[in-house]
C-alpha positions in Angstrom: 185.4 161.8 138.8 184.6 163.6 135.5 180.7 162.9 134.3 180.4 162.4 130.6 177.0 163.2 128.9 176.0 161.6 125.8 174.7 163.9 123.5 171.5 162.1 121.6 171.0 163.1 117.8 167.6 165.2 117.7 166.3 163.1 114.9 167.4 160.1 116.3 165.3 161.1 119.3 162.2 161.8 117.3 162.4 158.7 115.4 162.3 157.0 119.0 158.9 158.8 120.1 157.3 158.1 116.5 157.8 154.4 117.0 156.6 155.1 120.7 153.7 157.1 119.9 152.9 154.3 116.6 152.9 151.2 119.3 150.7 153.1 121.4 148.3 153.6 118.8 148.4 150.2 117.6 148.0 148.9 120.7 144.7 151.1 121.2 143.4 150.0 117.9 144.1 146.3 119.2 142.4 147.1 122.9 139.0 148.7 120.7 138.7 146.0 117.9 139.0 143.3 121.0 136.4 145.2 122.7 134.3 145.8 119.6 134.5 142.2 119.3 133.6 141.1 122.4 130.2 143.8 122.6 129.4 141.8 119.5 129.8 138.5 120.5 128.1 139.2 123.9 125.1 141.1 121.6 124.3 138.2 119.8 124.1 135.9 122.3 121.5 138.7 124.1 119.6 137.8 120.7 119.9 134.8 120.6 118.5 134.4 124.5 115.9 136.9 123.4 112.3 137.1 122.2 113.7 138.0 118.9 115.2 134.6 118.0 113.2 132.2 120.1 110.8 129.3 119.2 107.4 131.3 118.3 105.7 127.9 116.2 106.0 124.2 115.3 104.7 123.8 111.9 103.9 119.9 111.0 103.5 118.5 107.3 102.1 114.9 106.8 100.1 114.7 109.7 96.0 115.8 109.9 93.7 116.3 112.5 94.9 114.8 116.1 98.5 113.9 115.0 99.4 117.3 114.4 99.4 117.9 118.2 100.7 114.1 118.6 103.9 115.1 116.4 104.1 118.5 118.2 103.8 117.2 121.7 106.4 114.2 120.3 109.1 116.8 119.7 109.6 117.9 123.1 110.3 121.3 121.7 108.5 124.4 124.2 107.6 127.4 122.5 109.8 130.3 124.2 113.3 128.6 124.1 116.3 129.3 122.3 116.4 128.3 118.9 120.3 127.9 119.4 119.4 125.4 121.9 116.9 123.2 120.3 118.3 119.6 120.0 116.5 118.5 116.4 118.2 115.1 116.0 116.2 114.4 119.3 113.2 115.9 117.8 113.2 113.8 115.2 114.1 110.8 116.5 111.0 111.4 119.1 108.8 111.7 116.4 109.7 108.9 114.0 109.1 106.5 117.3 105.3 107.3 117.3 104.1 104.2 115.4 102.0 105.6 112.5 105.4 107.9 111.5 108.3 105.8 109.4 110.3 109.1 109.5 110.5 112.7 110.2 113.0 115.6 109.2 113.0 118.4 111.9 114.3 121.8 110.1 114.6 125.5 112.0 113.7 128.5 110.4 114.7 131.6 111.6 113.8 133.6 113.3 111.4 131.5 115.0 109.8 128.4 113.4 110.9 124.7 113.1 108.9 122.4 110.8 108.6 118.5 110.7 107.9 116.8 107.9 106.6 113.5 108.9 106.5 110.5 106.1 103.6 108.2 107.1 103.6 104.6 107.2 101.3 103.2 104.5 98.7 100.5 105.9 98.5 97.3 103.9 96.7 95.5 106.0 94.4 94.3 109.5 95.1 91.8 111.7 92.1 91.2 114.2 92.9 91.3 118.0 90.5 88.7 118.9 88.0 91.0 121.1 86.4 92.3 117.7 88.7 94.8 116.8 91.6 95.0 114.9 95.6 96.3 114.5 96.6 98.2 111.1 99.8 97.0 109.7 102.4 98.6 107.1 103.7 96.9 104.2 107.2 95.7 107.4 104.7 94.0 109.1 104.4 97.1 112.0 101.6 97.9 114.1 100.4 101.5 113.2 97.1 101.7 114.6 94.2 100.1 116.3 90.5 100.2 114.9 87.2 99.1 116.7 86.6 96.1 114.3 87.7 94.7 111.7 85.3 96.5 109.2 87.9 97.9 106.8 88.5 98.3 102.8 92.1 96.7 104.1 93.0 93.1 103.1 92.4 91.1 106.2 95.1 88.7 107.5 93.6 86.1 109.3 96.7 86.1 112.2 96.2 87.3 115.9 97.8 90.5 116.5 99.9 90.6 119.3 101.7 93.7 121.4 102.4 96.8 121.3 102.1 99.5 118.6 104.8 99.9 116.7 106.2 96.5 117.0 106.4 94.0 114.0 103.8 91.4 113.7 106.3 88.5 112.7 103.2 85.7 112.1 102.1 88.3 109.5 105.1 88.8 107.4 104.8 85.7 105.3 101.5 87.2 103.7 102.3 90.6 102.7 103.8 89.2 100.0 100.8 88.2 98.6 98.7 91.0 99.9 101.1 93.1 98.0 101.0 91.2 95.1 97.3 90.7 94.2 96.1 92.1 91.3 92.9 94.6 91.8 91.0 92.3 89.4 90.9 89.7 92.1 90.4 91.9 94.8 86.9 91.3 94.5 87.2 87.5 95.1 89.2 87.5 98.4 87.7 87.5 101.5 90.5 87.0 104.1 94.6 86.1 103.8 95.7 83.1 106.2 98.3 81.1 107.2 98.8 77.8 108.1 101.9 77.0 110.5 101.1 73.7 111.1 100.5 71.2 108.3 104.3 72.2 106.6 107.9 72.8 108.3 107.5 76.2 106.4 104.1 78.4 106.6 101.9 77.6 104.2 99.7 80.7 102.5 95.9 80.5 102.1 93.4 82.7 100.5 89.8 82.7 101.5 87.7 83.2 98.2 83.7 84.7 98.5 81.8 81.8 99.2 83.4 78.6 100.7 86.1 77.9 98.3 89.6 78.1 99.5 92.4 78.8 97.1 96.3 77.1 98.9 99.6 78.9 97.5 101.9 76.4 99.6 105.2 78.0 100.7 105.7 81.9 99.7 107.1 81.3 96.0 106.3 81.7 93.0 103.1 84.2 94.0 102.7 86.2 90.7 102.7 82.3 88.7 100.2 81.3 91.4 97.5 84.0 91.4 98.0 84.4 88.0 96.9 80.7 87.5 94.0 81.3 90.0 92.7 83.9 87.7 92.5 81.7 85.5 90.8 79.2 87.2 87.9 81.6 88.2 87.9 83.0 84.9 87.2 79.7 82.7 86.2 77.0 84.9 82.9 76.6 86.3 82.7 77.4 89.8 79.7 75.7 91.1 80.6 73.8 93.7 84.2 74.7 94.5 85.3 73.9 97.5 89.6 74.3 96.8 92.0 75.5 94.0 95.5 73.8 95.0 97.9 76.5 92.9 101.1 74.9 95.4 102.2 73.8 91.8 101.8 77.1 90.0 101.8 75.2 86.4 99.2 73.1 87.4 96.1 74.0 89.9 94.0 71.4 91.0 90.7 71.9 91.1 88.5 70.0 93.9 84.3 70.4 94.3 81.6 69.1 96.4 81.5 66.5 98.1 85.2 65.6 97.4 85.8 68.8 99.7 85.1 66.4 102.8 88.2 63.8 101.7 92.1 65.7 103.1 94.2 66.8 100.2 97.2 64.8 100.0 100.9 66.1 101.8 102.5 68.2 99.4 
């Protein structure tokens, strides 16, 4: 049987090992950029495991003295790790449950710092405990803080505080309204706030003047009309013998003295 030989064109044939010889060079290029990009990738995360981008400080705005290592020991964070791995929303939810902090925005720095910036609660108020000493409340009603006794510049509620830090004192609500609301011109007249569950379906607000004379607001409406009319009534009527300035009807305070004081004020 007769062999046959094909006879290849020689430019034919060297068009064949160009495309050969291009395929193998593309190839490489594709085997050293995958490499490249893999020593890369596996380089940075060597940094970021390393002392170069780890946690080296905690810096803390809005707190002084003690409560800077309150918020740092809050945050859970440990100097040494990962920034990478820190979990901030954790952080700062940690933080904003210590009961003195209404929030707290937890930020990293590279290459090593995270700051929180705590907003504080703002104390309106004491309640006393009923051993001597007293709780500090915000302008919601939360306790943020304990003092010794209840020798303070704050308004005092006269309300027994009750359980933990941090939780709302809900018998105290109905007088931050008024605590709020007091001009500083009668500042000077008021000894204590309290409230009176009892004689009313609704709680009743009372302000304990300096002396013995007791000023009643009634229910929790109308508070600017009322103190307004009690300035009033302290600044032009004599107060000798005072004993209670009913301002339940804003419009018209009633005005009781000695020894009248001894006789119950009718129902409103």
């Amino acid at each position: 049987m007769a062999t046959v030989t094909a006879r290849i064109d020689p430019r034919l044939r060297q068009r064949r090992i160009a495309v050969r010889r291009a395929e193998g060079r593309r190839r490489l290029r594709i085997l050293l950029v995958a490499l490249g990009v893999a020593a890369v990738v596996a380089g940075a995360y060597a940094i970021t495991r390393s002392a170069l981008l780890d946690l080296d400080r905690i810096e803390v705005d809005g707190a002084v003295g003690s409560e800077v290592a309150e918020v740092t020991a809050a945050t859970g964070l440990e100097l040494g790790a990962p920034l990478t791995d820190l979990d901030l929303d954790a952080a700062g939810d940690a933080v904003t449950a210590l009961p003195w902090v209404a929030s707290a925005d937890v930020v990293r720095s590279w290459p090593g710092t995270v700051t929180v910036d705590v907003r504080r609660r703002i104390p309106i108020a004491l309640l006393p405990t009923g051993d001597g000493g007293g709780i500090v409340i915000d302008t919601e009603g939360v306790a943020i803080a304990r003092t010794p006794n209840t020798i303070t510049e704050l308004p005092v509620i006269t309300v027994t505080a009750a359980g933990e830090l941090g939780e709302v004192q809900d018998f105290a609500l109905p007088a931050l309204p008024v605590v709020e609301a007091v001009p500083a011109d009668l500042v000077p007249w008021i000894e204590t706030y309290g409230i009176d569950y009892e004689r009313a379906e609704e709680a009743e607000l009372v302000i304990d003047l300096v002396g013995s004379a007791v000023a009643e607001l009634g229910v929790g409406t109308d508070i600017e009309a009322k103190l307004e009319s009690l300035r009033a009534v302290l600044g032009r009527v004599d107060r000798d013998g005072i004993c209670l300035i009913d301002l339940r009807v804003a419009e018209l305070p009633v005005v009781r003295r000695e020894p009248d004081c001894d006789v119950a004020p009718p129902a409103s």
